[in-house]
ZATI-36946 format. One record per residue (C-alpha): residue in one letter; x, y, z; chain. Coordinates in pm, 1 decimal, m for minus. Layout:
<setis>
<"A",<X,Y,Z>,"A">
...
</setis>
This chain:
<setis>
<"X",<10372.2,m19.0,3088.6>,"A">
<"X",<10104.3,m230.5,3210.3>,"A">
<"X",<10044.0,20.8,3488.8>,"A">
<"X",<9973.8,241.6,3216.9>,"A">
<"X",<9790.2,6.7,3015.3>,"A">
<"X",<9539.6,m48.6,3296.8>,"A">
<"X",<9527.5,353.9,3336.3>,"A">
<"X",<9380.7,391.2,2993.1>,"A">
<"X",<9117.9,76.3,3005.1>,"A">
<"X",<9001.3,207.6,3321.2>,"A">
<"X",<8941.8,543.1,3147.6>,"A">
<"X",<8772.6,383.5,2838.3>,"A">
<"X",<8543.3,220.1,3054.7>,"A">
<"X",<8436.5,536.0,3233.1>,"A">
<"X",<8400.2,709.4,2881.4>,"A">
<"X",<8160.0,466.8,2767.3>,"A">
<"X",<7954.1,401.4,3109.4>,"A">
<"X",<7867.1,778.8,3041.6>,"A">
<"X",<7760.2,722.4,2732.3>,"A">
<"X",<7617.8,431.0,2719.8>,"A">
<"X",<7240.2,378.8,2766.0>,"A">
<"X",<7159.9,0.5,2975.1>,"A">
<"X",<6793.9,m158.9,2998.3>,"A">
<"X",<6790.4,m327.2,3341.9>,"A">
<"X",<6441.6,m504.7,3411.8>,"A">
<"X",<6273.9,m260.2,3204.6>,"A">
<"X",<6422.0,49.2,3338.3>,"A">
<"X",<6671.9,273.1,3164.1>,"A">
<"X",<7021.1,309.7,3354.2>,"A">
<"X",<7262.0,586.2,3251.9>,"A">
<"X",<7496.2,789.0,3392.4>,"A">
<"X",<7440.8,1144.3,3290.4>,"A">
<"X",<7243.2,1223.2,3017.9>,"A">
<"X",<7087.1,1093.4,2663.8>,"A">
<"X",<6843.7,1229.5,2382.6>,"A">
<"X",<6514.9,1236.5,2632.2>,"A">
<"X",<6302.4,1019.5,2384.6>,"A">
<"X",<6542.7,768.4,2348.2>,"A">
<"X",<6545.9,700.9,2691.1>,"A">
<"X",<6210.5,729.3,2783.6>,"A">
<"X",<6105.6,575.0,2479.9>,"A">
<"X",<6295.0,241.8,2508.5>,"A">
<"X",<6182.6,201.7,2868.7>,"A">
<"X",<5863.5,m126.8,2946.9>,"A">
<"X",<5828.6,m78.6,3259.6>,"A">
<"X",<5703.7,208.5,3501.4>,"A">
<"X",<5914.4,300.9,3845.4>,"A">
<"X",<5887.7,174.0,4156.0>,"A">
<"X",<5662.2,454.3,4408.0>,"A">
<"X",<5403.3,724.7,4420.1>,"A">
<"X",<5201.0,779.5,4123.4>,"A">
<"X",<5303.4,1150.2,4048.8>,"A">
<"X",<5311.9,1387.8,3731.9>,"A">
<"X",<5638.6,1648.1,3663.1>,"A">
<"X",<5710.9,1889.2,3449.5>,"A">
<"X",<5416.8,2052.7,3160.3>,"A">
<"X",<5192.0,1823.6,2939.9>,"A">
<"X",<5456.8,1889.6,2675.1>,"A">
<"X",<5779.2,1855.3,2874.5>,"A">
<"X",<5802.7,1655.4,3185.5>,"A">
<"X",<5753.5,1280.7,3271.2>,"A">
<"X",<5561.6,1033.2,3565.8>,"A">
<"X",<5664.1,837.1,3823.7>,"A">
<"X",<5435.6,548.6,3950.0>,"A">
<"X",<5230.8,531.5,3655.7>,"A">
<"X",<4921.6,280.7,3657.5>,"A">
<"X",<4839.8,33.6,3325.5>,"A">
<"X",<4518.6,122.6,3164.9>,"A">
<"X",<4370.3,m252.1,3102.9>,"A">
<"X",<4333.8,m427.7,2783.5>,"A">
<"X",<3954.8,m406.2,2806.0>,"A">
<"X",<3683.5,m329.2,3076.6>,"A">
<"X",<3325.0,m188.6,3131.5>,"A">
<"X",<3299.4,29.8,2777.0>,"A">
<"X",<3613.0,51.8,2654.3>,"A">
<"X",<3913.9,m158.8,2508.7>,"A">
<"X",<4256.3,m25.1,2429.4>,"A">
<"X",<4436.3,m18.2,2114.8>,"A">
<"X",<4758.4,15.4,1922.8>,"A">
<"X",<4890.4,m244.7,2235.0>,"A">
<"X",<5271.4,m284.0,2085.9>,"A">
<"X",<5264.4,79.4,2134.8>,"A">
<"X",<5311.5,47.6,2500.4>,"A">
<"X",<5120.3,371.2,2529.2>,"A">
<"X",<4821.3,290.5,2804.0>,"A">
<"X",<5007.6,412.4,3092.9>,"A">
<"X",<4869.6,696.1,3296.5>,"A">
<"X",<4822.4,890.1,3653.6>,"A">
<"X",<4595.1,665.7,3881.8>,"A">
<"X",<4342.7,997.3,3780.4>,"A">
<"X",<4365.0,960.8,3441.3>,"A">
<"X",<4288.9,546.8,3437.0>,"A">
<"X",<3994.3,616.3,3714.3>,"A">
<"X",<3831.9,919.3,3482.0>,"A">
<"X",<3858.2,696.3,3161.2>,"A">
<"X",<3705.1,379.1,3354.6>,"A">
<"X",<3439.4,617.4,3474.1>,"A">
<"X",<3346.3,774.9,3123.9>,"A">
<"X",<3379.8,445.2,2989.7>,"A">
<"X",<3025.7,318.9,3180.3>,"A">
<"X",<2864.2,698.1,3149.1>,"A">
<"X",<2915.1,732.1,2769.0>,"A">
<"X",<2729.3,364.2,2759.2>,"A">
<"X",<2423.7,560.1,2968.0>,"A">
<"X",<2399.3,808.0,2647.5>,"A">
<"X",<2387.1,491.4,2399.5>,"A">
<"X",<2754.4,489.6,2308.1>,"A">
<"X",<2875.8,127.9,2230.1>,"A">
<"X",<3172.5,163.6,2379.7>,"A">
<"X",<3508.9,366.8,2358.7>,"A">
<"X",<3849.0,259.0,2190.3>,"A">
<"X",<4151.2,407.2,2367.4>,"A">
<"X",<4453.0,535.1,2200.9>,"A">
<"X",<4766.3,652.7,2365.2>,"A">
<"X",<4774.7,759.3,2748.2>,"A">
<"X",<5148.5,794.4,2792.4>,"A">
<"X",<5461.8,581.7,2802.8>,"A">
<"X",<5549.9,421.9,3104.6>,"A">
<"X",<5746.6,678.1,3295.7>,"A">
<"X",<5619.6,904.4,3018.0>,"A">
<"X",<5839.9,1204.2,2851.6>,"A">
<"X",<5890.3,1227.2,2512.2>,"A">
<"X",<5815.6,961.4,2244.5>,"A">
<"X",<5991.0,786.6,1961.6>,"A">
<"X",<5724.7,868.7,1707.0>,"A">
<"X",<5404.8,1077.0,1730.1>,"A">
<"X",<5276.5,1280.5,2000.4>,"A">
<"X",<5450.5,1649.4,2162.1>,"A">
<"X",<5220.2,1643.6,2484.2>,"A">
<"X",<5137.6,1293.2,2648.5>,"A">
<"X",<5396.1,1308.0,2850.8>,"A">
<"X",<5305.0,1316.1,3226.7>,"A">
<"X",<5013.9,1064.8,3220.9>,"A">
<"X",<4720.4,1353.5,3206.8>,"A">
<"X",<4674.5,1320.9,2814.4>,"A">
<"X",<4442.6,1047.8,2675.3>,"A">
<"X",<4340.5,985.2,2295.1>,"A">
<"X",<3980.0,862.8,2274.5>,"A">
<"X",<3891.2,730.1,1912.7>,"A">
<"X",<3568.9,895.2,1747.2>,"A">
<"X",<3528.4,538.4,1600.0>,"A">
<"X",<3290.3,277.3,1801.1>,"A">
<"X",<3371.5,22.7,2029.8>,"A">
<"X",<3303.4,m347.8,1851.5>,"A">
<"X",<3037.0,m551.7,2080.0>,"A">
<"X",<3352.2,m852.7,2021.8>,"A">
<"X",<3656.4,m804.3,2233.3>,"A">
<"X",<3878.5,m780.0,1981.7>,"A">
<"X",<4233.7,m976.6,1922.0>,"A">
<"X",<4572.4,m819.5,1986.5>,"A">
<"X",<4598.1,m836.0,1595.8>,"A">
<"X",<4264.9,m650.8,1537.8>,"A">
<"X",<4366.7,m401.5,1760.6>,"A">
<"X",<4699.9,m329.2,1556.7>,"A">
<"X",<4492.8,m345.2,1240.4>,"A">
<"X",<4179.7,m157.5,1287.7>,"A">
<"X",<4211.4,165.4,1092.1>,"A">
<"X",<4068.2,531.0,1209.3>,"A">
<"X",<3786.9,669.0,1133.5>,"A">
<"X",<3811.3,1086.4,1034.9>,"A">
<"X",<3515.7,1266.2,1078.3>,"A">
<"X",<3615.0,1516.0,797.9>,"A">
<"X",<3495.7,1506.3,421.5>,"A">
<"X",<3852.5,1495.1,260.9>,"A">
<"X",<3738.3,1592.1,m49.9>,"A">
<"X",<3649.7,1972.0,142.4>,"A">
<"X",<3816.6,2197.4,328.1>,"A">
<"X",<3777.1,2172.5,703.1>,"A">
<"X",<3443.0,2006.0,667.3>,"A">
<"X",<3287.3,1767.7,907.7>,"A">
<"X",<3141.0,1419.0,703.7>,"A">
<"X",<2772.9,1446.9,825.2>,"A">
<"X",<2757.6,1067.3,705.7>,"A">
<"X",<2960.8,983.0,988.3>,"A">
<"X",<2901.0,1251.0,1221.2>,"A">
<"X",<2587.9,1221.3,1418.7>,"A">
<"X",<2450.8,1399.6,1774.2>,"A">
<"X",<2569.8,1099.6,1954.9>,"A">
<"X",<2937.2,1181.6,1885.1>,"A">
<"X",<2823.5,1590.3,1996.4>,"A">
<"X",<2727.3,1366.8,2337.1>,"A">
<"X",<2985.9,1224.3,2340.9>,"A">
<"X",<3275.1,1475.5,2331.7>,"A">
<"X",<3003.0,1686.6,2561.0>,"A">
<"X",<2965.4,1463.6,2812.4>,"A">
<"X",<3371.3,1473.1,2825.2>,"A">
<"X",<3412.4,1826.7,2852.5>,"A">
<"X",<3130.5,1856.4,3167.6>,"A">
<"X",<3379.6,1605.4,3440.3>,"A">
<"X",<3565.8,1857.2,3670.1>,"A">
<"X",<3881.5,1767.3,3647.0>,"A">
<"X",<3883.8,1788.5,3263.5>,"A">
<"X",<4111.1,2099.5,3157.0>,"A">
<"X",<4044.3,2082.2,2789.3>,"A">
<"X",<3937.1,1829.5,2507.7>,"A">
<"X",<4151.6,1897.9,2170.4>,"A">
<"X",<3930.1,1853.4,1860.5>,"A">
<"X",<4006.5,1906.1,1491.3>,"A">
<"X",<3893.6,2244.3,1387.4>,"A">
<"X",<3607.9,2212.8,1195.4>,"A">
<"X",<3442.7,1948.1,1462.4>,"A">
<"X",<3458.7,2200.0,1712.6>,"A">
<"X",<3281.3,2426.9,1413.0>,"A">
<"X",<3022.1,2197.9,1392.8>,"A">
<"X",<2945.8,2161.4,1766.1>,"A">
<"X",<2946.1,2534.2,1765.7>,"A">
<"X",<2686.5,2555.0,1519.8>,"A">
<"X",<2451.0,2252.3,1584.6>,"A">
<"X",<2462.1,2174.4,1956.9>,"A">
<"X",<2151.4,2321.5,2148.2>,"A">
<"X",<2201.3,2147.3,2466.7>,"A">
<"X",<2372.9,2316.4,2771.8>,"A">
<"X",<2673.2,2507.3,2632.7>,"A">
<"X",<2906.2,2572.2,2969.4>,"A">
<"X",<3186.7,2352.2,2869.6>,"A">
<"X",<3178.5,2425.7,2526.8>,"A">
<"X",<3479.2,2628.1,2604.9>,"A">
<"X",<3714.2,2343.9,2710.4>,"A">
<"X",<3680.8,2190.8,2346.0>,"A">
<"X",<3957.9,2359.5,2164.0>,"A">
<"X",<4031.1,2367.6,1788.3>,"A">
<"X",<4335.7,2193.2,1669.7>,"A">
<"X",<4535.7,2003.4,1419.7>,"A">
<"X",<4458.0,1679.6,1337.1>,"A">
<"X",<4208.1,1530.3,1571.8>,"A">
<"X",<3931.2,1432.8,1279.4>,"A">
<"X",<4002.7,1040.7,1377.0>,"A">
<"X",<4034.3,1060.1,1743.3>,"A">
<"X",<3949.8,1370.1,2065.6>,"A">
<"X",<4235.7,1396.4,2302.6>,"A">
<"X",<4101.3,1434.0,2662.3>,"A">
<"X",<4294.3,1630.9,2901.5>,"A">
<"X",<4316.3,1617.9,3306.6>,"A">
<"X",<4416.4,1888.3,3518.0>,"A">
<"X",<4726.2,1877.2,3776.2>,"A">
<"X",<4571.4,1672.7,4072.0>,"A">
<"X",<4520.2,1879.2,4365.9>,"A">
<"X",<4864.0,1978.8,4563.1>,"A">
<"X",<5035.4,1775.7,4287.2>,"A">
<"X",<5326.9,2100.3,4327.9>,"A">
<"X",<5592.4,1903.6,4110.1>,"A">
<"X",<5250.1,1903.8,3793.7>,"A">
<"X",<5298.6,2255.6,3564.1>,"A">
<"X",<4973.0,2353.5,3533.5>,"A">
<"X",<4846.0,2545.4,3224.3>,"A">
<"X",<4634.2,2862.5,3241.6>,"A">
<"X",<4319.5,2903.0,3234.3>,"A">
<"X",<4080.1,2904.1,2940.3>,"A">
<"X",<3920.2,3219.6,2819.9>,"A">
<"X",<3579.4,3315.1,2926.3>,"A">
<"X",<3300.3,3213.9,2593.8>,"A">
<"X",<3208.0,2897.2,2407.9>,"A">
<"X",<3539.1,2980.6,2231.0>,"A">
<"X",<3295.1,2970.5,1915.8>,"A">
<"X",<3425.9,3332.2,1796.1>,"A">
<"X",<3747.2,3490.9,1631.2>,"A">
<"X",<4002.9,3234.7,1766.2>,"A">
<"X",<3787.3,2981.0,1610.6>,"A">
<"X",<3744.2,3180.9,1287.9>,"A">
<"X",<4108.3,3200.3,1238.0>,"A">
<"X",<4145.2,2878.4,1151.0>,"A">
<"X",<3912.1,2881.2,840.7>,"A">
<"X",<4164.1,3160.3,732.6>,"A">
<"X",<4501.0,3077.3,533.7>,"A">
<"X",<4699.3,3157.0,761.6>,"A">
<"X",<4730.9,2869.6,980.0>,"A">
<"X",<4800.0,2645.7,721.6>,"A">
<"X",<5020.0,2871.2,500.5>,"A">
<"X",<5370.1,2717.0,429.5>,"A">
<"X",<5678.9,2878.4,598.7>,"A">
<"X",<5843.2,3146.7,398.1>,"A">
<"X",<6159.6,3039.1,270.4>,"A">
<"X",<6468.0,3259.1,175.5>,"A">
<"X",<6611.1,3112.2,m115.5>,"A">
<"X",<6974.1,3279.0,m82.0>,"A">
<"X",<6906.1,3123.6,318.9>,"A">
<"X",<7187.7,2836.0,450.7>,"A">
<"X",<6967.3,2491.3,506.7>,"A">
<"X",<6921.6,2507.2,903.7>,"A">
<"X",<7087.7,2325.5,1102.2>,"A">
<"X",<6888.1,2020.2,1252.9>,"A">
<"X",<6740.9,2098.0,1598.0>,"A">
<"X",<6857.5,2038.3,1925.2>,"A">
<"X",<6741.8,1732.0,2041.9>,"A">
<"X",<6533.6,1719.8,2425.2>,"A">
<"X",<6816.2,1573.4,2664.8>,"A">
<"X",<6691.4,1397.9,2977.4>,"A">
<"X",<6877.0,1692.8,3135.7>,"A">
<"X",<6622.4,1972.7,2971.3>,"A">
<"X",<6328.6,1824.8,3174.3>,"A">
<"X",<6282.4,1890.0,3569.1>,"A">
<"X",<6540.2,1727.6,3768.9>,"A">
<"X",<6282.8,1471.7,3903.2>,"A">
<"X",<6300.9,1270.7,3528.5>,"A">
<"X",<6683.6,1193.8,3532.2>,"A">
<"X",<6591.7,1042.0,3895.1>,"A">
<"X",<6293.1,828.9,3788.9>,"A">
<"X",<6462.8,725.9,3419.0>,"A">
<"X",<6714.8,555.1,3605.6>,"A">
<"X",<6457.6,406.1,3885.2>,"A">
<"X",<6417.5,67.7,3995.8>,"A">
<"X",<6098.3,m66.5,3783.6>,"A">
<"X",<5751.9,m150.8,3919.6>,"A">
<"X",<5681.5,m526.4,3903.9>,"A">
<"X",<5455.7,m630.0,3665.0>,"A">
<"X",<5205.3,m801.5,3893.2>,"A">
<"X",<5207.3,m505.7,4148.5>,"A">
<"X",<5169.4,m202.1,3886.9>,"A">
<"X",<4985.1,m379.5,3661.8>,"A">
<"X",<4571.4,m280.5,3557.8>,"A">
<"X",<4461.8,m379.3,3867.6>,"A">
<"X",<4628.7,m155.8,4096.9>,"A">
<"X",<4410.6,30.8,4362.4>,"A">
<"X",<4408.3,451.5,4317.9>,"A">
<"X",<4186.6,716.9,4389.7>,"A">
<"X",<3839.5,658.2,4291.4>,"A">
<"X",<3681.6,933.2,4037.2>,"A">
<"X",<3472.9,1123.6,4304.2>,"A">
<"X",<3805.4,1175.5,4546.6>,"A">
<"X",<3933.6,1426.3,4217.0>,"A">
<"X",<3821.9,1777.0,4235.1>,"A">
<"X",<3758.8,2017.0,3975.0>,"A">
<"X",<4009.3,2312.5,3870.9>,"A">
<"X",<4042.6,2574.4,3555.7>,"A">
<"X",<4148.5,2500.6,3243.9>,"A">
<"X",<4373.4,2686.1,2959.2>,"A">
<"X",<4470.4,2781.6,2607.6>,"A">
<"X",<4602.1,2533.2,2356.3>,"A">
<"X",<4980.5,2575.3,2401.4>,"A">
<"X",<5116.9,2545.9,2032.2>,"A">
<"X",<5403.1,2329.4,2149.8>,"A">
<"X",<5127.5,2068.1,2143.3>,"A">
<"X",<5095.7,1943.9,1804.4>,"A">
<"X",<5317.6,1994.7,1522.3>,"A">
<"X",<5223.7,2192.9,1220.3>,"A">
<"X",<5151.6,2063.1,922.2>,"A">
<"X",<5377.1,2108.9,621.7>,"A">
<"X",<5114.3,2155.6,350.3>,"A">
<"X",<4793.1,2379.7,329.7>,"A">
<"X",<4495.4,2058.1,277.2>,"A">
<"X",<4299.1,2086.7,m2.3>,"A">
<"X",<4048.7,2353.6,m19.9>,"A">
<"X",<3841.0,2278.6,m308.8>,"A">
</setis>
């Protein structure tokens, strides 16, 4: 009896070790699999090793990620409890680098959103891409000359560059040719793939900017993006384990693709059958659905703070080389449930 007592506490204990999600130091511990963005979203600390990227923008994780810092040369970071300003060593370099260049054009200074999380993969809340350490949000709002408090930087709202009172119409009282620099100047690095704007920004730049229009192309309408541009790296060079996207079409990408999104059709509701069962809720992203790599560095011993903290060394900017870019994969953003206003 107490042989077979033992038997079954033994197995219960197995059962729930498989199960069973543990935080140790920061790093998430489990045994075979869990809902992706519960594990990677409840993780503080980054792993332990070489900086890499795996997987797509949109389905993959990082290993050796580097902190952006709270504030440097031109920029400061925001939305800190987030735990979001983690990013490839080339990601951190190109935003400290853009940082001091956009202050050459007369920009104050930029205010950085979300990089990725720690060992990246999916989030809690918020973003379908951001999840290898390659994706940065750069706010279109201006950089205080103050460095401001941890508070201020929970608190300080957006700014959208759209007139909400029109349909996909840029606010020309708070759009000005600086922010045209601006996202320009972004588009021109190398190793930039694509910049993700809202629609009717990338409109306006199509219609109003006379400078040098090569990298136009890069800037690709999507939606959202009136309060913030979301800056995108290529896959490092030989990074094998990094899914690159393909390349971007050939143009300004001021033509029909752009067009179609001043059409109904993007922003059309679903159809709906009314005689149709409700569908069933989707499939959650299990560690086990990204590459094999994730389940590995989920589990990974965690970085110390002092040794992967913002002042790690990496790469400087001029060691990256350039590399193509692609098309807006619409995994990346979700749509919106409502047509906006179009009065």
């Amino acid at each position: 009896m107490e042989k077979q007592a033992r038997g079954v506490c033994k197995a219960s204990l197995l059962a729930l070790s498989m199960i069973s999600i543990l935080t140790i130091d920061g790093a998430s511990a489990f045994a075979q699999d869990g809902p992706a963005k519960q594990v990677f979203g409840n993780i503080t600390l980054p792993s332990a090793g070489p900086s890499a990227s795996y997987g797509s923008y949109a389905k993959g994780c990082q290993s050796g990620a580097v902190a952006l810092p709270t504030e440097g040369q031109g920029f400061q970071a925001m939305r800190l409890s987030r735990n979001r300003r983690w990013g490839q060593p080339q990601m951190i370099s190109f935003i400290e680098r853009f940082a001091k260049d956009a202050q050459k054009i007369g920009w104050p200074g930029l205010l950085i959103g979300d990089i990725s999380q720690p060992r990246g993969g999916p989030m809690l809340t918020g973003h379908a891409s951001h999840q290898i350490g390659l994706d940065a949000d750069i706010w279109w709002r201006q950089m205080p000359s103050q460095i401001m408090s941890a508070e201020q930087r929970e608190t300080t709202p957006f700014i959208s560059m759209l007139d909400k009172s029109k349909f996909l119409t840029v606010d020309d009282r708070k759009w000005s040719p600086l922010n045209a620099k601006l996202v320009m100047m972004a588009a021109s690095y190398p190793q930039v793939e694509r910049i993700f704007v809202n629609p009717a920004i990338k409109q306006k730049l199509c219609q109003s900017w006379t400078g040098d229009r090569t990298f136009m192309g890069k800037i690709r309408p999507i939606y959202g993006h009136d309060e913030h541009f979301h800056v995108r790296l290529e896959c490092p060079p030989g990074a094998t384990n990094c899914k690159p996207q393909a390349p971007v079409g050939a143009g300004d990408g001021c033509d029909k693709s752009l067009a179609w999104w001043f059409t109904k059709e993007p922003w059309a509701a679903p159809k709906k059958d009314p005689n149709a069962k409700p569908p069933k809720p989707p499939r959650p992203m299990m560690v086990s659905d990204l590459p094999k790599a994730c389940t590995a560095i989920a589990s990974a011993p965690s970085a110390g703070r002092a040794s992967n903290a913002a002042q790690n060394s990496y790469a400087p900017l001029e060691a990256q080389t350039s590399g193509s870019g692609g098309p807006t994969p619409p995994s990346d953003v979700p749509r919106p449930s409502m047509r906006p206003s179009s009065n």
